[in-house]
N, C-alpha and C positions, 0 to 999 in steps of 0.2 A: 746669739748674735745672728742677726740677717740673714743669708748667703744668696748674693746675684746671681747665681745658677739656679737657684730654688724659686725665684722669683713666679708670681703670677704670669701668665701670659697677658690678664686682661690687664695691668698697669701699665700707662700711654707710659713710653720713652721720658726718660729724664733723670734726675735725683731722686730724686724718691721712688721706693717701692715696699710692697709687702711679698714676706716669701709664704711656703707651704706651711710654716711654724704657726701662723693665722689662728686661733680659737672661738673668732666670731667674739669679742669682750663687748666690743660696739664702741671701749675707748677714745678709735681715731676717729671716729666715723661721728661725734661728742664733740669732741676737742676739735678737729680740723672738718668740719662738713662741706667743706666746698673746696675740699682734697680727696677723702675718703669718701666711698663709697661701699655698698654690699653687695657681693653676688649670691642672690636667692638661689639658686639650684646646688651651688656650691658650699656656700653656709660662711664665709667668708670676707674681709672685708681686701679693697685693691684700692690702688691711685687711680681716680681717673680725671687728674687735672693737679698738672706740677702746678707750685704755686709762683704767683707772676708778681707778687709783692713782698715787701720786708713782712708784714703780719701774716701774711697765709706761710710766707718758711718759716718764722716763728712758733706757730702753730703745728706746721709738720714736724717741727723738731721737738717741740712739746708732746706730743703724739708719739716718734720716734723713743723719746727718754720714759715717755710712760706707760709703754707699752709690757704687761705684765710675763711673754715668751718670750720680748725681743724679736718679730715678724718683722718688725718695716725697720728696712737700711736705706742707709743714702750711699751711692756708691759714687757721687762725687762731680756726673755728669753734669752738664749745663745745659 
């Protein structure tokens, strides 16, 4: 499960995030591309854009439920 203390720093503010548990799968980054993104130096994938429609949290939370560490939590923000 997720933990918001483990969080990326590079995920913009909001519901969604990926924490340290990340394995680079590429999953979100598949499933939600214009949520998820990769940080190359890190090996990693982060939010950098909550989503601003019903299909893009859709997506995130498809991402969230299929992610195989359980990295990316929503902790609820708006």
């Amino acid at each position: 499960m997720a933990e918001v203390e483990d969080k990326y720093s590079d995920n913009v503010d909001g519901a969604f995030y990926v924490d340290d548990q990340c394995i680079d799968c590429d999953l979100c980054r598949e499933t939600a591309s214009d949520n998820f993104t990769r940080n190359e130096d890190g090996g990693y994938s982060y939010v950098y854009k909550q989503p601003e429609n019903d299909e893009e949290r859709a997506l995130c939370e498809e991402a969230m439920e299929g992610c195989p560490v359980e990295a990316i939590g929503e902790n609820g923000a708006d």
